[in-house]
N, C-alpha and C positions, 0 to 999 in steps of 0.2 A: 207668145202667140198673139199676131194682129189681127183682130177682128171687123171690117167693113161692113162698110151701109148697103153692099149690095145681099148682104147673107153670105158673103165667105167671109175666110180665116185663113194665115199662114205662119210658119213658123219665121222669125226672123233673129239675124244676130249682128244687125249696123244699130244695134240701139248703145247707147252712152249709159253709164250710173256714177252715182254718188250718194253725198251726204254720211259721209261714215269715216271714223278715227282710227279704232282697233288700238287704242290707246289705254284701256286699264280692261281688267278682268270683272265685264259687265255685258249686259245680252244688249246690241246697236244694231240701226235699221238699217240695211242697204236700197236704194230705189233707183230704179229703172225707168231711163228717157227714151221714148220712143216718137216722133212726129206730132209732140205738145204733148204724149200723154205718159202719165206718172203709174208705175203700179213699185213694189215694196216687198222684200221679204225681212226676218229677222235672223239675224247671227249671234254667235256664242262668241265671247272674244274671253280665253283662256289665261292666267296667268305663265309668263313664262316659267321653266323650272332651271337649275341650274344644273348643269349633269357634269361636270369636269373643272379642275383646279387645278394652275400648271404655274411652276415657279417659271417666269418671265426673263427674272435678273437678279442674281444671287445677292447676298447680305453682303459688305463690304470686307466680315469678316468671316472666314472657314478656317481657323486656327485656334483652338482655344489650350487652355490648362488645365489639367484634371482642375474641378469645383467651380469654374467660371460660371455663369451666366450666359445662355443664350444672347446676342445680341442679331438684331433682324435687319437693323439698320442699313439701309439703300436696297432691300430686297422689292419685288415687285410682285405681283398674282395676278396673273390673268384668269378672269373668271368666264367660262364659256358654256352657254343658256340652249334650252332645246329649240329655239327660236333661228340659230346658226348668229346672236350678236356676241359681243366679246365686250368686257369692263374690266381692266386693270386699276387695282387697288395696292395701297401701300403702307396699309394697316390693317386693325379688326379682325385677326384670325388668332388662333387657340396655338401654342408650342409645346410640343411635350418631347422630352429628353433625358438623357441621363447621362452627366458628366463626373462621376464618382470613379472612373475606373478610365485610365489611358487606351487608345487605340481610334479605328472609325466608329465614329457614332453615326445615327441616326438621330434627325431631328426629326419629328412628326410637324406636318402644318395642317388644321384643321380649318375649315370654314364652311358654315352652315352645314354641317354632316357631310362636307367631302372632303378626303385627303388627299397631299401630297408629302414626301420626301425630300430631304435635303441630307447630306449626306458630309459631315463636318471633320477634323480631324482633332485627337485632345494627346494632350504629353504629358505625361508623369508632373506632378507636380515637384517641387525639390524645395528642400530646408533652406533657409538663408541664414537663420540665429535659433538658436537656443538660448532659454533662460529659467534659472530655477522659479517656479511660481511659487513653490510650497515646502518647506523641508520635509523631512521624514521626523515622523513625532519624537523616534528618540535617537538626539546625537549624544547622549552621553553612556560609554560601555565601559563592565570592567574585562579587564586581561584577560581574553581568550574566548570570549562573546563573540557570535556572528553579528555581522552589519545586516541593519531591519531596516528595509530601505519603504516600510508602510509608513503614507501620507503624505512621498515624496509625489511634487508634481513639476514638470515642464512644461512651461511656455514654448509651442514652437510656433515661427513665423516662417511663412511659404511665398515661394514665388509667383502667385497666383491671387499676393494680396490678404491672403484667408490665417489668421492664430488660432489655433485650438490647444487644448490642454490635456497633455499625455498620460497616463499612470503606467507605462511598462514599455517593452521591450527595449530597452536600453542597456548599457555594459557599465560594469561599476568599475572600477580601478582605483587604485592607492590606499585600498584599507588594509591594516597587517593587525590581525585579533591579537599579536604577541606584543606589539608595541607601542607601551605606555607613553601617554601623552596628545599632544593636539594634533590630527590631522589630516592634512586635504584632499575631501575625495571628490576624485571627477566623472561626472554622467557623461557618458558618450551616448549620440546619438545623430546617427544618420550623417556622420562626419562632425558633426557640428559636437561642443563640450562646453558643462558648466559646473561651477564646484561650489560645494559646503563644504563644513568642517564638524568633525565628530571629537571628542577627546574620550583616552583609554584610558584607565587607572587602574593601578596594580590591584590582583586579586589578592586576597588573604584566604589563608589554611584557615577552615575551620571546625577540620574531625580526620582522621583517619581511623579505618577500619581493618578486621585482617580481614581479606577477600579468598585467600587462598592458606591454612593452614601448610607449613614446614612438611615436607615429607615425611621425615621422623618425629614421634611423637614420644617413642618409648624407646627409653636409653637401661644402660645397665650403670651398675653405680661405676666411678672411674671414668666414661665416655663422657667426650667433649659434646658441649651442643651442635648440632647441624640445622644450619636456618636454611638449607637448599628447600627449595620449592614454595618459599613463603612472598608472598606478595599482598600487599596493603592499597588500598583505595582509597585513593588522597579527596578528601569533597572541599572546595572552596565559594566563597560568597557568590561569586556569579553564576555557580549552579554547574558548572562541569568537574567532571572527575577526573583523573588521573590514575596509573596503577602503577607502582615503584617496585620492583625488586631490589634496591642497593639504597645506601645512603643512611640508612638506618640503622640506631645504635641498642643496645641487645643489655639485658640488665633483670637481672633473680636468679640467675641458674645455679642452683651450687651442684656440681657432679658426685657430689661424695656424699649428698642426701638425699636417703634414701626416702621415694612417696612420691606424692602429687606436685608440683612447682608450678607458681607460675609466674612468668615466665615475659616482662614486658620489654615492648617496642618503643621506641620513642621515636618522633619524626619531627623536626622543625618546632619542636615543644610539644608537640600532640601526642599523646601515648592510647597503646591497645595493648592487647595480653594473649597471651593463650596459654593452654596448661599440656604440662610434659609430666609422664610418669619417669622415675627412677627407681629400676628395679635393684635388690640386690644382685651379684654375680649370679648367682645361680639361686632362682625363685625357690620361693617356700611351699608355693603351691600351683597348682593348675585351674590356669583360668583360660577363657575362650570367647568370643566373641561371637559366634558362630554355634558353637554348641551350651548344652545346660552342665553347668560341675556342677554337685554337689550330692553329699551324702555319701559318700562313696562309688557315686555313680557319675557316668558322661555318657550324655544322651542328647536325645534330638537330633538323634543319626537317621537319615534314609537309608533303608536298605538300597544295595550294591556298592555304599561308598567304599571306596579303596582305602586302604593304612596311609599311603598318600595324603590323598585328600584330608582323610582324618590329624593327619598331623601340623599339615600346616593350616589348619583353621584352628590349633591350639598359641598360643602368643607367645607359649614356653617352646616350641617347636624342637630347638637346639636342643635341650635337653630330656627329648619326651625317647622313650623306647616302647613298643608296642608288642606283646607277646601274646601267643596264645600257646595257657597251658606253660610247659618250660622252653618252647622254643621260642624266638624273635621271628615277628612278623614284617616286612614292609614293603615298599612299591606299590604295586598294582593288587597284592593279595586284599581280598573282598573284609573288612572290617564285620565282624560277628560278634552276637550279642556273647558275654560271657569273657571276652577277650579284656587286660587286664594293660591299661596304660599308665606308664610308669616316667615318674619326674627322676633325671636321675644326677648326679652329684658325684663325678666319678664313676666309680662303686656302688656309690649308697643310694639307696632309694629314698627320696627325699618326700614321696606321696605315689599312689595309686589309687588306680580308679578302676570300675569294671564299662566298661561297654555296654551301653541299650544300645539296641538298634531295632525300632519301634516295628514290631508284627515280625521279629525274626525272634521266633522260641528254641530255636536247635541251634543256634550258631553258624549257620553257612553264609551269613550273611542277605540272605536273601526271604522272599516271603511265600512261600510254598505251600503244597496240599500238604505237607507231616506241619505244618506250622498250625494249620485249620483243625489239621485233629487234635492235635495236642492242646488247644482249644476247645475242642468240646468235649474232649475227654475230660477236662479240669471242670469244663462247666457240670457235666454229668455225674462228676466228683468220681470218677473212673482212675485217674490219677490227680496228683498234683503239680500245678508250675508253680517254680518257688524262686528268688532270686531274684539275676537277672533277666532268666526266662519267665518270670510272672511279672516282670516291670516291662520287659518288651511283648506280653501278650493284652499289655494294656493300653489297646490301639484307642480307644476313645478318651484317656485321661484322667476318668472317671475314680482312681485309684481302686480300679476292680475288675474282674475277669467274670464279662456275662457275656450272654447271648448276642450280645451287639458289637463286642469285640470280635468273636465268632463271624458275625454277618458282614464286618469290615472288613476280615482278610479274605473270606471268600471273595465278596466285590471284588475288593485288588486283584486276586488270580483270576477274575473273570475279567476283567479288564472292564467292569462296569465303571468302577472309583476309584480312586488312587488314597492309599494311606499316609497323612501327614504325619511325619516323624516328632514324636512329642519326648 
């Protein structure tokens, strides 16, 4: 606004200014010429800011190898400011990447907190040599040892420039655990191979065992030994085993003596034993394995067992006959207390026994309400169980007929407990 000497004023805008840079981020005076006279205001002169990063002209190289290194080399940034100037630079900015893994990568370019992309290509790295760095602690094994391939190390060298040192997946070939002497085993790896040398040495026997007892154990006097089903468990120094059926030579047997024998194996020098009974032709006595002889009783019968069953859980079996009373009993008929098992020798009765069959007092074999009274009748001293029915009313063992033998065959008929056959 021009103000004159006669008392006006007008607005005007042919006036000129200066005196001002806008050259750094500082407050500068602007002044206004108007017909010799000066007036002035002040301004803010801001720092520019930078708001966008744009790759200009690529790195000379976009091709790398998986594990290379960034290189930026001939790249160019144009940097572009809120002002609308531009500054291209050909250094000074941040990379970040990751070339571990083939495929397109991504390179990041940072500069003063703005980014840009660049967009590179990487290819599998590839083997060029292998080399053994490190053997495996132990080359020396005896016959029949697995190969322990722990402390073994490769040197591999890549086409990428980069060696690193491998512990695993690699293929082993040329080792044979059977065969004694020195030699060369080859690492493969990733096409590429490199070898050491192991050496085997024969193992030595140094125990066999029997692992599996002969089928036959009990011979009659006259019968040949039978070694079917015997098998031994060879142990040697390097710690693995073996199981042999054949080969093995056989020594003690006399067939015509009668008793215990025993009975050795011998293997490669190493001997073991086992014992054979030889009975006479036709036993002297009844024995069992399965049930109690003795005293003129057999016992440790459950009731319902059959004359079956009962017969061949005697070891004299051939020659046992089972009767009740004057008749012969056998098959499937129910085994009762009272029943009279007989060794026989032709004709002749060579031994007999009477039948327990524990909580059966009447002989039906079985454990019933007449078995419970007859029970507390003995206990109430009403009758007497005498015999074999006072050995089979003594369900607890006790060698006596109370109250408690009573209360054990009730439980059984009620199905609360079960009587074990004593």
């Amino acid at each position: 606004t021009a103000h004159y000497d006669n008392g006006t004023s007008e607005t005007v805008t042919d006036y000129s200014f200066g005196g001002y840079e806008f050259i750094g981020p500082e407050t500068e005076t602007v002044e206004i010429y108007y017909k010799g006279y000066t007036v002035s205001f002040a301004v803010t002169v801001k720092s520019r800011v930078l708001e966008s990063i744009i790759i200009v002209r690529s790195p000379n190289k976009l091709t790398y190898i998986e594990g290379n290194l960034f290189d930026s080399t001939g790249m160019q940034l144009q940097l572009r400011y809120s002002n609308s100037t531009f500054e291209t630079i050909t250094s000074g900015w941040q990379e970040e990447y990751d070339f571990s893994s083939p495929g397109q990568q991504t390179v990041t370019i940072t500069y003063n907190g703005k980014k840009t992309t660049l967009t590179v290509t990487v290819t599998a790295k590839q083997v060029t040599s292998i080399a053994i760095a490190s053997k495996p602690n132990k080359t020396t094994y005896l016959e029949g040892q697995e190969l322990d391939t722990t402390g073994l190390k490769l040197k591999v060298s890549y086409n990428n420039g980069i060696e690193e040192v491998v512990t695993g997946n690699w293929t082993i070939t040329g080792y044979d655990r059977n065969r004694v002497g020195k030699q060369t085993i080859t690492v493969n790896y990733q096409g590429h191979s490199a070898t050491f040398e192991v050496t085997v040495t024969a193992k030595v026997l140094t125990e066999i065992r029997i692992s599996k007892q002969p089928n036959k154990l009990t011979y009659m006097q006259g019968e040949s030994l039978n070694t079917a089903g015997l098998e031994l468990t060879l142990t040697f120094n390097n710690g693995t085993t073996q199981k042999v059926t054949s080969e093995f030579t056989i020594s003690g047997y006399n067939k015509n003596k009668v008793g215990k024998q025993t009975v050795t194996v011998t293997y490669q020098g190493k001997t073991a034993a086992f014992t054979v009974t030889v009975s006479s032709r036709v036993p002297s006595s009844i024995t069992s394995n399965v049930y109690t002889v003795g005293g003129g009783w057999i016992s440790k019968i459950p009731a319902g067992t059959t004359v079956s069953t009962l017969v061949n859980g005697i070891n004299e079996k051939q020659y046992i006959k089972v009767f009740k009373g004057n008749s012969e009993v056998s098959g499937n008929t129910v085994a009762g207390t009272g029943m009279v098992v007989k060794l026989m020798d032709g004709n002749t009765v060579k031994q007999s026994v009477t039948v327990v069959v524990t909580g059966d007092t009447n002989g039906d074999g079985g454990i019933t309400i007449t078995d419970m009274i007859a029970v507390k009748a003995h206990v109430l001293k009403k009758s007497t169980l005498s015999g074999a029915a006072a050995k089979a009313a003594d369900t607890n063992g006790d060698n006596g007929i109370s109250i408690t033998d009573f209360i054990q065959i009730k439980a059984h008929i009620l199905g609360k407990s079960k009587i074990q056959a004593r």
